[in-house]
TORFI-306950 format. One record per residue (C-alpha): residue number from 1; x negated, z negated, y negated. Coordinates in steps of 0.001 Angstrom, whole numbers. Layout:
<atoms>
ATOM  resi       px       pz       py
ATOM   NUM        X        Z        Y
...
</atoms>
This chain:
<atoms>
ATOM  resi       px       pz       py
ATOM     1  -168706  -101718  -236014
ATOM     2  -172285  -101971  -236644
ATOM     3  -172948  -103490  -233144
ATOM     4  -170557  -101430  -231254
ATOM     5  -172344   -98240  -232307
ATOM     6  -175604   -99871  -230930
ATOM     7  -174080  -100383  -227498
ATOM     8  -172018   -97097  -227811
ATOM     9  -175372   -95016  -228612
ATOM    10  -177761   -97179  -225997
ATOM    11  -174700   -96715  -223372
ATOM    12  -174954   -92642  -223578
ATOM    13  -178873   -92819  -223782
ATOM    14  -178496   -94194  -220336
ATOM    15  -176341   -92398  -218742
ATOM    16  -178271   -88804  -219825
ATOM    17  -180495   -89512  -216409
ATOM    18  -183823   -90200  -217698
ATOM    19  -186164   -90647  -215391
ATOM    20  -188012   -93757  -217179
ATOM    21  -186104   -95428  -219976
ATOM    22  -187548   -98152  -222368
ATOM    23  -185058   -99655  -224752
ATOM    24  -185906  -101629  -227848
ATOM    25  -183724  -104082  -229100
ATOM    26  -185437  -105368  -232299
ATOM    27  -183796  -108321  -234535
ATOM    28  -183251  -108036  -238347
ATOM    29  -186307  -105873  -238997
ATOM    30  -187470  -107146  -242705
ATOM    31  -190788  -106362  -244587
ATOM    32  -194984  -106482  -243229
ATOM    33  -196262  -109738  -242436
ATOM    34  -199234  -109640  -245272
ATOM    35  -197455  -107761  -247865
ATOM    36  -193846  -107922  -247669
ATOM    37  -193682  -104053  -247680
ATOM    38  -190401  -102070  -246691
ATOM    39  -188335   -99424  -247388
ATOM    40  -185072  -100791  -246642
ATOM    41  -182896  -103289  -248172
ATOM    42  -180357  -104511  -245980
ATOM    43  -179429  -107708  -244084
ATOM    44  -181336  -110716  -245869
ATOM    45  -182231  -108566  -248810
ATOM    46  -178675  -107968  -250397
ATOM    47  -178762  -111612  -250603
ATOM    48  -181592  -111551  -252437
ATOM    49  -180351  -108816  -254828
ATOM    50  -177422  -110986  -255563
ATOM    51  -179119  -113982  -255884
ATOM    52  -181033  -111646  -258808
ATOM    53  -178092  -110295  -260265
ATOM    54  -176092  -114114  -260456
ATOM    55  -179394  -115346  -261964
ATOM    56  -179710  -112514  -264971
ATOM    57  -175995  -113215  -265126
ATOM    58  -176693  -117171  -265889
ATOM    59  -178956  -116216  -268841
ATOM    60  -181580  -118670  -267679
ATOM    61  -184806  -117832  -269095
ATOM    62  -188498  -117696  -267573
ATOM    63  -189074  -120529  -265782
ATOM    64  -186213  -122384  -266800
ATOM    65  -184114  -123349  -263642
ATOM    66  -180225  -122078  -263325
ATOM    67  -176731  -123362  -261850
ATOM    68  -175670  -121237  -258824
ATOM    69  -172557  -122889  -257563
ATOM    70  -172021  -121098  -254230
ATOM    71  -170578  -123034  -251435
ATOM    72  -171890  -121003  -248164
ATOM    73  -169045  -121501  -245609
ATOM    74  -172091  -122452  -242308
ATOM    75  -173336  -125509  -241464
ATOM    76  -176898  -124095  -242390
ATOM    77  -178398  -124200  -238230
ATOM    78  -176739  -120104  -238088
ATOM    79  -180099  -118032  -236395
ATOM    80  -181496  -114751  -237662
ATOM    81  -183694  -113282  -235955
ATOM    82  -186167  -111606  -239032
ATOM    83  -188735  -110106  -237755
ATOM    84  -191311  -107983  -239635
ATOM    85  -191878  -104295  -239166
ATOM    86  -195685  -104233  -238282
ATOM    87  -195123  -106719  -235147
ATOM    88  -192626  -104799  -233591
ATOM    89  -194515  -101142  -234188
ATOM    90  -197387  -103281  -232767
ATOM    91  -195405  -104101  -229784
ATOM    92  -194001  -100621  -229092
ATOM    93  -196965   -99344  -229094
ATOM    94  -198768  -101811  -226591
ATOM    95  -195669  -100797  -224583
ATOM    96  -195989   -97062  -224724
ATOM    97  -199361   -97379  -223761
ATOM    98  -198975   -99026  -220267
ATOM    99  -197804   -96025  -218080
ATOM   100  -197180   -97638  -214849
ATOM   101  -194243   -99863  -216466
ATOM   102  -190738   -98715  -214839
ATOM   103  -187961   -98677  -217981
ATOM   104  -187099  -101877  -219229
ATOM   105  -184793  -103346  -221895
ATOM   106  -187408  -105242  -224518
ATOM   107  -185938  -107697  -227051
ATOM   108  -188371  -107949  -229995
ATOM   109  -187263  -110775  -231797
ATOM   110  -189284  -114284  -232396
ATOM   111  -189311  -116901  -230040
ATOM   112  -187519  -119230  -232959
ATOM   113  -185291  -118100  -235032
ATOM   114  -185252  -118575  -239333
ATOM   115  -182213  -120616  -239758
ATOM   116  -179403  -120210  -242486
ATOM   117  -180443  -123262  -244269
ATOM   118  -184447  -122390  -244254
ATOM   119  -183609  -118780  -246102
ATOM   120  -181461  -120653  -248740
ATOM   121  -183909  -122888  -249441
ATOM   122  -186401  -119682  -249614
ATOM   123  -183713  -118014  -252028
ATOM   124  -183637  -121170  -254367
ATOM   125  -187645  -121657  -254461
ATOM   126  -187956  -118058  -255430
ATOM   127  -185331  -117585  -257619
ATOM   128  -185205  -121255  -259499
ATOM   129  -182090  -121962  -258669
ATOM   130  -179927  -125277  -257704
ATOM   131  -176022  -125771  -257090
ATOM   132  -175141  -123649  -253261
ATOM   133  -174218  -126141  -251031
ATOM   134  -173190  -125678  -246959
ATOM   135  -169743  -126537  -246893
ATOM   136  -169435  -126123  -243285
ATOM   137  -167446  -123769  -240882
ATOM   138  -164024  -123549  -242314
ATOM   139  -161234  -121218  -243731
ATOM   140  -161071  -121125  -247665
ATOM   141  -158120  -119908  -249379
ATOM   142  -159611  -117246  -252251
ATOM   143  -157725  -119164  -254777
ATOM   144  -160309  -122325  -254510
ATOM   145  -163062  -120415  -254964
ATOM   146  -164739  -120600  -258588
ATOM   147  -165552  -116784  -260363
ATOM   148  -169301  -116654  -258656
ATOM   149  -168256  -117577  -255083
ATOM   150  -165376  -114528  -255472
ATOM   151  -167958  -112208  -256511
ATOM   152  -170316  -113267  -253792
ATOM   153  -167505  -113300  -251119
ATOM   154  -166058  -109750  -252064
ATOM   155  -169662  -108147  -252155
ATOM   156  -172629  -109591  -249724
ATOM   157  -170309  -110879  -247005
ATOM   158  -167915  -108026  -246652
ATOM   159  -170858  -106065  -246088
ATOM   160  -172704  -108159  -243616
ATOM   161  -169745  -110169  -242179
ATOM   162  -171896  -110411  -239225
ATOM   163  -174439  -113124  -240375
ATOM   164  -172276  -115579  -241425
ATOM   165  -171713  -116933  -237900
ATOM   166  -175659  -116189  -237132
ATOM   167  -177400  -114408  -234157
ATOM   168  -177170  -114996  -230287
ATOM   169  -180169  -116154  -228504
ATOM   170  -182362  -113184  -226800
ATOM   171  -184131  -112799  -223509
ATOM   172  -187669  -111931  -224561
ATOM   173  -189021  -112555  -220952
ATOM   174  -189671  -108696  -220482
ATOM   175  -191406  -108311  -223511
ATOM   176  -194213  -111548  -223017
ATOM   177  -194657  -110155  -219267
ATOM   178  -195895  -106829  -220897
ATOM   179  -196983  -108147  -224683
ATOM   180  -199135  -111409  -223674
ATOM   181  -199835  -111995  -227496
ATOM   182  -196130  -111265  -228319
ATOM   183  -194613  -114067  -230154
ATOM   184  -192688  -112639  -233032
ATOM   185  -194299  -113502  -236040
ATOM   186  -192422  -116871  -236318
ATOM   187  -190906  -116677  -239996
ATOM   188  -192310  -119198  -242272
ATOM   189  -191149  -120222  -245826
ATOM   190  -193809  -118169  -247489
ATOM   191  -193190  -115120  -245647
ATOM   192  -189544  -115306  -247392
ATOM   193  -190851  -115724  -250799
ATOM   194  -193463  -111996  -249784
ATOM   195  -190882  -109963  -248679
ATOM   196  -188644  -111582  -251585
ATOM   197  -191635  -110864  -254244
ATOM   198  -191782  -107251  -252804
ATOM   199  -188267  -106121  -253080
ATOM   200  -188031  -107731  -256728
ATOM   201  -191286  -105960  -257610
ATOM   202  -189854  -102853  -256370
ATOM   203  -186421  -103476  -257729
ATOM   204  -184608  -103549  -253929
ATOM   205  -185743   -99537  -253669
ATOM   206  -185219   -98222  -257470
ATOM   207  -189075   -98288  -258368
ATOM   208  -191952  -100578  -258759
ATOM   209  -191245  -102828  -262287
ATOM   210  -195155  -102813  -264378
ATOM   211  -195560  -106534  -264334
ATOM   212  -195598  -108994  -260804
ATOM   213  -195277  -112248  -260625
ATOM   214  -195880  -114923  -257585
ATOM   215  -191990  -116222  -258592
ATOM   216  -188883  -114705  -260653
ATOM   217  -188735  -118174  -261893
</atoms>
């Protein structure tokens, strides 16, 4: 659904006869590069928020690392294409400012994905846990699945079905003809554990909690 209202919406944009026509296709759009900062929480963050939720659940205290038995149905290579706010503003804005550029399609996504198995391994560093496992591509029957992996499976991927199986690759070539310094802010293992920090610290969009910490655990 989510998808088809992207092509339905950039479909009638076209077809309204504008003269010059840039469209901007960014990936997963997540938090600044330096701070983490965002306003949104979707995509990678309801992970995170669930990953917060199973670990108050646990009862594990400061520091002390928790059991999160979650078998993630992927073989851990899936792509997503994060890629933080303040590179693509930057990007639309070098854009916008070359007038003699006819209307292209730009993908603004990085040159190399983050891969399933690099944001779990984020999620566990930040959060302290141990126990999810890729179990590979398969069909589970609901009935094997322990109490946490039925919670998990009912919430996060009903609501973002879509990155189980990963993105598909882009075609940035329009973008590094116009952008020379565009590369996409490759995402890096500390860059998860900032824009982790930041939606913790601002308790995924409720308001900022007094006390911050490099780690939850």
């Amino acid at each position: 659904i989510y998808e088809e209202s992207k092509y339905t919406a950039e479909t009638l944009i076209r077809s309204a006869g504008f003269e010059k026509l840039n469209v901007y296709r960014p990936g997963s759009v997540t938090g600044d590069w330096l701070t983490g900062a965002t306003t949104t929480y979707h995509g990678v963050y309801l992970f995170a928020q669930f990953t917060q939720l199973a670990r108050q659940r646990s009862g594990a205290g400061p520091g002390e690392r928790w059991h999160h038995p979650v078998r993630l149905f992927q073989n851990g290579d899936e792509a997503h294409h994060l890629i933080p706010v303040d590179a693509i503003s930057r990007a639309i804005v070098t854009i916008l400012r070359q007038e003699n550029l006819a209307g292209e399609t730009y993908h603004l996504t990085p040159d190399q994905a983050c891969s399933a198995r690099e944001l779990e391994a984020a999620l566990a560093d930040y959060f302290g846990y141990h126990g999810v496992t890729f179990a590979g591509n398969q069909c589970v029957d609901r009935g094997t699945m322990n109490e946490v992996e039925q919670i998990f499976y009912d919430t996060i991927s009903r609501a973002e079905h879509r990155y189980s199986a990963g993105d598909p690759q882009f075609d940035c070539t329009n973008t590094k003809r116009v952008v020379p310094a565009w590369r996409g802010s490759r995402i890096d293992h500390d860059y998860l554990l900032r824009i982790f920090d930041y939606a913790v610290q601002q308790r995924f969009g409720r308001g900022r909690v007094k006390t911050r910490s490099a780690k939850v655990a």
